[in-house]
N, C-alpha and C positions, 0 to 999 in steps of 0.2 A: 365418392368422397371429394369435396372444396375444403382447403385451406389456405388463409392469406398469410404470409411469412412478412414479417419486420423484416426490413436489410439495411444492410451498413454498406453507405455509398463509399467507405474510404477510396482516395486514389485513383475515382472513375469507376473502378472495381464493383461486382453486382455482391454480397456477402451474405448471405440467409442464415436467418438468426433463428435455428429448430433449438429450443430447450438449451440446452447446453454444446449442441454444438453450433460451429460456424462454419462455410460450406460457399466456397468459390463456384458461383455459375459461370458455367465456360462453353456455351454453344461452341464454341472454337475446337475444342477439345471431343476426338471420339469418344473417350474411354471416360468411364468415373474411377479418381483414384481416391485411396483412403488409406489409414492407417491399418486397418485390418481389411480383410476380402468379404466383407459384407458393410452395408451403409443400413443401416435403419431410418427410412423415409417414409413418410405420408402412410405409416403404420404397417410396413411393409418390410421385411428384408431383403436387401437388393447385392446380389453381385458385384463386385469391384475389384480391381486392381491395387495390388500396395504400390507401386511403380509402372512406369512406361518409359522405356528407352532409357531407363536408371532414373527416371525423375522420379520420384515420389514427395511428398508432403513437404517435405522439413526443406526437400528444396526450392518449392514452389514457394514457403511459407517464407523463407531465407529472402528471396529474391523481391516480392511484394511488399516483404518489411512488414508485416502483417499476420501474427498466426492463424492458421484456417487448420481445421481438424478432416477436411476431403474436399475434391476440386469433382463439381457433378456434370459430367460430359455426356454429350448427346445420347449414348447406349441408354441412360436412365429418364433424360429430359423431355425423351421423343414417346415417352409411357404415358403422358399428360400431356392435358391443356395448358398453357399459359400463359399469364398476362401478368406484361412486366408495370409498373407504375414509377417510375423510380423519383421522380420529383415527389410523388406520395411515400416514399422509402417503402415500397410496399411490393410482393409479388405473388401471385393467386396460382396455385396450382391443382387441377381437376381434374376428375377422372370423367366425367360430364362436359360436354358442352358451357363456355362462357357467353352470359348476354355481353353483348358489347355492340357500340354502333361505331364504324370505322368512316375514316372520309376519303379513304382510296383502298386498295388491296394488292397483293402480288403475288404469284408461286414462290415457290420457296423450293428450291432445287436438291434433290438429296444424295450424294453420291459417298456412300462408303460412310455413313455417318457426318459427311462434312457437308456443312450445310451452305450454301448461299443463294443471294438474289441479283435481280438484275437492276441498274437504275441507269441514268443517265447523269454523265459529269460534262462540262462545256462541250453538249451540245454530242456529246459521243457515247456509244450504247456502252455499259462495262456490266461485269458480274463482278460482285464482292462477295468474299467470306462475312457470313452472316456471325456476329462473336461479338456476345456479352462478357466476354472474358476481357475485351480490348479496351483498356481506357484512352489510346488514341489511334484515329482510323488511318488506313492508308492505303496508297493508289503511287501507280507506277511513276517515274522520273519526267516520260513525255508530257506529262497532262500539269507540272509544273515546273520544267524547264525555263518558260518564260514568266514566272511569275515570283512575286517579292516573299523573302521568306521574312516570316518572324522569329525570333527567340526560338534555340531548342529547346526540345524538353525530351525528359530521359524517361525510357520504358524498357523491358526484359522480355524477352523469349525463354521457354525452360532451355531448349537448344541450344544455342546462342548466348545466355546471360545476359549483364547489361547493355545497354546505345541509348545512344541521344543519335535523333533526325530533328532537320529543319521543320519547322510549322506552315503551311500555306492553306489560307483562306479561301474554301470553292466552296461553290454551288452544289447538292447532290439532286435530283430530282425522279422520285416515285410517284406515278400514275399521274402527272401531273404538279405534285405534292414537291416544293419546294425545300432542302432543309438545307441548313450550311454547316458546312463540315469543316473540319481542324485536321489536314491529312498531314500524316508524313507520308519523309520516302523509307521504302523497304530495306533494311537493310542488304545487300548481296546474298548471303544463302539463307534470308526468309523469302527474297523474294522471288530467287529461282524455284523454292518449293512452291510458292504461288503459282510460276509463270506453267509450271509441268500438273498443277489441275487445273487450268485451265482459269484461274482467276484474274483479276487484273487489282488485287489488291485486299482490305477488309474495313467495314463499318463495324462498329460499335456503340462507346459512350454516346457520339455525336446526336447518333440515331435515338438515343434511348432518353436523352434530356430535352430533347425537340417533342416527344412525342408515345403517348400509353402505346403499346405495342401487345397485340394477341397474336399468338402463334398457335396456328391450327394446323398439329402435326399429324390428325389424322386426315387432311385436305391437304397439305401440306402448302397453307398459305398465309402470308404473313398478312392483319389488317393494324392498318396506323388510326388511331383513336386522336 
């Protein structure tokens, strides 16, 4: 089974518009939560969580400014193909193999449900959390210490609630594949929760408005279209 989902770009935010609900992609997130302990997706009844660590819906929904009726977290995302389109406000999920012709590729690391990749920032190797959940990316203090910030802008952790970080303009670079990214800095206990798996940070929006993206989680490799 292929189906393409409408989404609603609000706020950076990926939102998949199935029938009457709305439904937060959040690679970032292991778990899928919902209002009740089942999701009905891609004609399927799926398993879910009403909360995680107390979070549930109405808080996720609170904090986005945004009501979403389930936030779909990698335990369910990694069941399918998919290919995100997001300048086409569009996202294709399969239970088949997608044609797609990419212009670079990458692994795509899996540890515990948490997903990320590796790229290169001024010229230095990193791994990010791979998170369509993230409307702004971010990488550690050393790699913009010396550089000019812009205007902040304000994002939320469920953990943590609201912050604003600085904005700094860098390079990211996959297989070659140059993109440019809007990073902040981590805030202190998101980015000690980075620094203990081993990340040096997280991409998201940045990634996904540069560029079609297919994730082949039965390969587990990300290709940039």
């Amino acid at each position: 089974m292929t189906k393409t989902f409408a989404i609603d770009t609000f706020d950076g935010h990926i939102i998949l518009l199935d029938n009457n609900q709305k439904i937060l992609l959040d690679t970032g997130c292991p778990a899928t939560i919902g209002r009740q302990n089942t999701l009905e997706f891609m004609g399927r009844q799926h398993q879910c969580k009403t909360s995680v660590a107390g979070i549930g819906i109405d808080n996720i929904s609170r904090l986005m400014n945004y009501n979403v009726d389930a936030l779909m977290g990698m335990d369910l995302i990694k069941q399918y193909y998919l290919k995100i389109e997001y300048n086409n406000k569009s996202v294709t999920f399969s239970e088949d193999e997608i044609p797609f012709s990419p212009i670079c590729s990458t692994p795509i690391i899996n540890e515990m449900n948490a997903i990320s990749i590796d790229l290169s920032v001024k010229g230095d190797n990193v791994r990010l959390a791979l998170d369509t959940g993230a409307k702004i990316s971010y990488i550690g203090k050393t790699f913009t210490q010396n550089e000019v910030a812009t205007d902040p802008k304000s994002d939320f952790h469920p953990m943590i609630g609201n912050f604003e970080t600085p904005i700094y303009n860098l390079n990211a670079s996959i297989g070659g594949n140059v993109i440019p990214v809007k990073f902040g800095n981590l805030p202190g206990m998101y980015a000690m929760q980075m620094k203990m798996m081993g990340l040096d940070g997280a991409i998201g929006y940045d990634l996904f408005i540069a560029h079609n993206v297919y994730l082949d989680f039965h390969k587990w490799t990300m290709h940039i279209g």
